[in-house]
N, C-alpha and C positions, 0 to 999 in steps of 0.2 A: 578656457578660451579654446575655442577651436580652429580648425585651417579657415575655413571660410570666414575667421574673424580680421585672418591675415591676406586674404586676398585683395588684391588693388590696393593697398595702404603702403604707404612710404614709414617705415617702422625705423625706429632706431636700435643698433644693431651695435653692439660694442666687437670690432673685431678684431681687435688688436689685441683678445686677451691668451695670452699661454695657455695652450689647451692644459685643462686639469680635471679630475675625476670630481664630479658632484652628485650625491645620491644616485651613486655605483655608475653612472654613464661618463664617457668622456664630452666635455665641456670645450666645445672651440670660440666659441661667443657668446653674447649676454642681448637679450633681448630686453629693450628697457619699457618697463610698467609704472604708472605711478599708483597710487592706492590711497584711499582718504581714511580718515578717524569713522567712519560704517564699514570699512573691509570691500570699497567700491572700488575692482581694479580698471583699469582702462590703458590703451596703448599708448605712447608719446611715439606724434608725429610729426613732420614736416613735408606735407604734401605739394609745398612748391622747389624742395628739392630733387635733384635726381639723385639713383640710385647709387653708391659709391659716393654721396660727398661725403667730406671728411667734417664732424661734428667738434668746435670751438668753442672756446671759450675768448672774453677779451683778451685775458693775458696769455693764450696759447695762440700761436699759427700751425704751429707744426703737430699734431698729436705725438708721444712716443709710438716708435715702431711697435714694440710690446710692451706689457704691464703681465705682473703677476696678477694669479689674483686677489692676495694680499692687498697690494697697490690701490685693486679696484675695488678691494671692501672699506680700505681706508677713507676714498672719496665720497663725500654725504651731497647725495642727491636727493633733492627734493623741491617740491609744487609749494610757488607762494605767489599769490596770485597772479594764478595761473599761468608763471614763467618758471620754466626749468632750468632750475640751476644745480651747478654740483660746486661745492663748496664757496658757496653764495655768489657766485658768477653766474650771469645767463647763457644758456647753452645756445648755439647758432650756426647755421647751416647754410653757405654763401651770405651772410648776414641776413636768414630767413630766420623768423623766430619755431623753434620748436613749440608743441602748443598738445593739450588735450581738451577733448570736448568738453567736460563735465567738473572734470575733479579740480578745485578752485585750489586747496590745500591739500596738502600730502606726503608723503614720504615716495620714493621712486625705488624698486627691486629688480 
């Protein structure tokens, strides 16, 4: 993926997570991908959100202020048709749905 794959896209951005060392760099947040069963990655977006919202589930309002990232390898996120969910909740953004273009099914990294 390169920069200009991130320009003008509304990305979701986990940034609530305790910076930690991942493949020797420090890690302040988590840029979230989903990926299908051909190794086809693609970005998860919500392009009728603004920048800064806060990304929910039903049963959350509030996100925690931090998570390890423990915390955040424990939550299984993943594309089932075509709605993203982390532990089979749908993800939502001012109640806009998150969405990618392509990947109908998937796992999310």
């Amino acid at each position: 993926m390169s920069e200009e794959d991130l320009l003008n896209k509304h990305v979701v951005i986990v940034a609530n997570l305790e910076p930690t060392k991942l493949r020797g760099e420090l890690s302040e947040g988590m840029l979230l991908a989903a990926e299908d069963e051909d190794k086809h990655v693609e970005l998860i977006v919500c392009d009728d959100a603004k920048p800064g919202t806060k990304i929910i589930t039903s049963e959350t309002s509030h996100p925690k202020r931090t998570i390890s990232f423990k915390e955040f390898l424990e939550v299984k996120f993943e594309v089932k048709n075509k709605k993203i969910l982390a532990n089979n909740l749908e993800l939502t953004a001012e109640g806009k749905k998150l969405k990618v273009k392509s990947i109908k099914n998937g796992i999310i990294r």
